[in-house]
N, C-alpha and C positions, 0 to 999 in steps of 0.2 A: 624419529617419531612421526613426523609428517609424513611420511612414505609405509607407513605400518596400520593393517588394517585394525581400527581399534577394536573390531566385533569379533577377531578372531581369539581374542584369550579370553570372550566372554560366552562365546559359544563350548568352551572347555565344563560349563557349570549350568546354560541356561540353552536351552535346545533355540535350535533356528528357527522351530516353528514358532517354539511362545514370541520369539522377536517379530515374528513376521506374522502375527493375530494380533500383536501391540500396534504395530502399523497400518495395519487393517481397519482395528480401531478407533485407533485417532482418524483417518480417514471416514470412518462412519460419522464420527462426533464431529467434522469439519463441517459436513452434508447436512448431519440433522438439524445443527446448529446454523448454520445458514437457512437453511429452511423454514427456521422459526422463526430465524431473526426477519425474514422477507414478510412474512406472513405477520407479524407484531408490526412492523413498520407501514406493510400496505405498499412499499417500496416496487414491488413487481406490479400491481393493480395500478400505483399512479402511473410507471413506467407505459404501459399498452394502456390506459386511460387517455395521456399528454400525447401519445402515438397518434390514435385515434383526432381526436382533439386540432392535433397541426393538420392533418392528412384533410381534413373539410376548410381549412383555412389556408391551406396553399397556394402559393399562385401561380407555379408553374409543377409540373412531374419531373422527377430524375429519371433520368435515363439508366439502364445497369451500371454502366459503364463510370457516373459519375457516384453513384453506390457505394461501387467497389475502390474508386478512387479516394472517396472518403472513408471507408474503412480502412484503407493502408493509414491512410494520414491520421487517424486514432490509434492505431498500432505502432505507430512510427513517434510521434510526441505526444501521448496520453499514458502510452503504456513503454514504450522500450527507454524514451530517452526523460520522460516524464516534464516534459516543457513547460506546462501547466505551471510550475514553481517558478518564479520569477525569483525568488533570492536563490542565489548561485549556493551557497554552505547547505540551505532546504533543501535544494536539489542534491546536490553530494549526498546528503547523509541518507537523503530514501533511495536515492540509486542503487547508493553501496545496503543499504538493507534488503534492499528488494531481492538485488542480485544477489547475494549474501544466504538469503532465505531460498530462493529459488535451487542455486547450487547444495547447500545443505541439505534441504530436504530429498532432491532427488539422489546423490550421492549416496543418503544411508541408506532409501530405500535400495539401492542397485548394492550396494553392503550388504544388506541383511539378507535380499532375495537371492542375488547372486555368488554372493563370495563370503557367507557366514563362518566358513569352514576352512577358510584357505589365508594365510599372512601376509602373502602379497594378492593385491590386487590391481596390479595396472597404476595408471591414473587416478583412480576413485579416489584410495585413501588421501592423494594429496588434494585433490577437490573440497572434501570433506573438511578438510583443516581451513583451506581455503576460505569457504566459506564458511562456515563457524566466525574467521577472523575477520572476513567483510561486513559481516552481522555483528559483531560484537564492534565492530571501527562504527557503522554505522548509527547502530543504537543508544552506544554511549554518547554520541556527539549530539545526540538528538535530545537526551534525555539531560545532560549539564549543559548544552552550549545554546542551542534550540529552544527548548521547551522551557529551560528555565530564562524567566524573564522580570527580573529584580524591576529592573527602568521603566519598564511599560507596565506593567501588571503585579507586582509583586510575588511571583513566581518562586519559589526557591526551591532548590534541586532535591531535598528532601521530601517534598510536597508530596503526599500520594492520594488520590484520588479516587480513593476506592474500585469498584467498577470500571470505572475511566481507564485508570491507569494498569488495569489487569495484562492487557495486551504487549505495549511494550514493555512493561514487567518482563512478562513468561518472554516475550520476545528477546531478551538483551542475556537473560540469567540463563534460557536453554543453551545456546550456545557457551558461554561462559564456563559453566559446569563441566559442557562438555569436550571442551580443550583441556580443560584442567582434569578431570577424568582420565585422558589420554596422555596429561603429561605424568601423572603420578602411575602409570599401566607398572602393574609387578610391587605397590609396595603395598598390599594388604590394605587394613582398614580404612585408610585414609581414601586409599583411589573406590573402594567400594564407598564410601560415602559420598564421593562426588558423585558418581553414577545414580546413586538413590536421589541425590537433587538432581541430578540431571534428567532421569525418567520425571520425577514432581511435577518440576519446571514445566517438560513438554505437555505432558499432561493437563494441569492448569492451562498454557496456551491453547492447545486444542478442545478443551472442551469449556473451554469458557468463551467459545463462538459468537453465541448469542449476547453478550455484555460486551464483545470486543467492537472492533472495526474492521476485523477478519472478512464479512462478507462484503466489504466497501469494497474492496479487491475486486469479488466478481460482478459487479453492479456497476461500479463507474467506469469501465472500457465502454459499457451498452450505451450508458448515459452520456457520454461524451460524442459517440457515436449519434444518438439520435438528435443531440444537440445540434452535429455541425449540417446535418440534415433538415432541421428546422430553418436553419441561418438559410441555406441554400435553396429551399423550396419556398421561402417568404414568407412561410408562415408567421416566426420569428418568436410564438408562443405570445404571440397578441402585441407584442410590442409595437413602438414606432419606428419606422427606419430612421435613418442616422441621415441626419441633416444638419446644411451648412448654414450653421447660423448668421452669419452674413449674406447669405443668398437674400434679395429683396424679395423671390417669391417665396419662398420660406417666411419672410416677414408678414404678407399679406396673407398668406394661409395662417399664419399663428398672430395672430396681431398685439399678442402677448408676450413676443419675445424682446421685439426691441422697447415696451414699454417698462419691462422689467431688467432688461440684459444690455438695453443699449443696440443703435443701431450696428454697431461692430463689438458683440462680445468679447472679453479677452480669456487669452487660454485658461482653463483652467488648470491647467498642470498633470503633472501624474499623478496627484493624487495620494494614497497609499504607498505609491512604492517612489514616490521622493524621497523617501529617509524612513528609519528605521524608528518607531515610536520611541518615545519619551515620555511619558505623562504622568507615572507612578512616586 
């Protein structure tokens, strides 16, 4: 099964073109929907607004060189290794999503466009299962182990959220359908009913762009980016730098610190990420 291209005994009944104007498609409804969604949100307007904004409150210029430097380092734990999550299982589960999605998606497309017609394909087909299964690893773990949160919040796995929860919805069931689509390949009605939810599913995820968190994708590598850009040119987005609050000059510039904090504050800890909420 893994090694069997699934598009090929569907292209016996449904032309490669109609597959590949379905893909087309959904790639339209990704763009428009993101487009909307930037545009409802103001999300690109504050982005080159807070751009703007730091660039007259900086205190020193990057040179390209520290630019490009921080571009890799957004590329590297923002987006490949996804750093940013500090609990290890959050981490796992969008990795394995991400990567999961990534390999799926391209895989059908290089199926549909490439190899609509032909049973073996290379590589692809086992890609394609592949990810289907890191997506489906990922999404479930997110959705009963993750998001549902009895202890802290009264979460329960049942929970649905309307709109909220439309994304990884389509997100966990596209994939899902579509293994099982592949595993039932040759028994009639049944494997065509998979396929009918499985086109649904995608469908739904894709064009429900605008209601998802679909565009956070392409927004937050920018945003992380200009962020560490800000840190670096001083601006800081108007903040105060980061001071030792034991410093005695620190004390005489703030004379509010040791009056309220004590001449030697004590740690305040991590915070957040001491332990794992309780409070429900």
């Amino acid at each position: 099964m893994l090694s069997t291209n699934p598009f090929y005994e569907l292209s016996t009944f449904i032309s490669p073109t109609v597959m590949q104007g379905y893909i087309i498609l959904m790639v339209l409804l990704v763009i428009v929907g993101t487009i909307l969604d930037m545009m409802h949100k103001k999300s690109a307007q504050y982005f080159f607004e807070n751009a703007k904004r730091a660039q007259k409150d900086a205190k020193r210029t990057l040179s390209g060189g520290e630019k490009a430097s921080l571009a890799v380092q957004t590329v590297v734990n923002e987006v490949l290794t996804s750093s940013e999550f500090k609990r290890t299982r959050r981490r796992i589960s969008h990795l394995c999503t991400m990567y999961g999605f990534i390999i799926f998606v391209v895989s059908t497309a290089v199926l549909i466009f490439g190899y609509a017609t032909e049973s073996a394909a290379g590589i692809w087909p086992v890609l394609w299962h592949l990810g289907a299964l890191l997506l489906c690893f990922g999404g479930y773990w997110f959705w009963f182990f993750i998001r549902v949160d009895v202890a802290a919040e009264g979460v329960k796995w049942y929970n649905f959220n309307g709109r909220g929860d439309v994304f990884i919805v389509g997100l966990i069931t596209m994939p899902t359908f579509a293994l099982l689509w592949s595993a039932t390949m040759g028994s009639g009605t049944l494997n065509m009913l998979f396929f009918a939810l499985f086109i649904l599913c995608s469908t739904v995820l894709f064009g429900s762009v605008y209601w998802s968190k679909f565009a956070h994708m392409f927004f937050k590598p920018a945003a992380a980016y200009q962020k560490k850009c800000i840190m670096a040119d001083g601006s800081r987005e108007g903040l105060p730098n980061d001071y030792d609050l034991t410093d005695p000059a620190v004390h005489a510039r703030f004379p509010d610190v040791p009056e309220y904090m004590g001449k030697n504050p004590p740690n305040m800890g991590p915070g957040i990420n001491a332990e794992p909420p309780c409070h429900y």
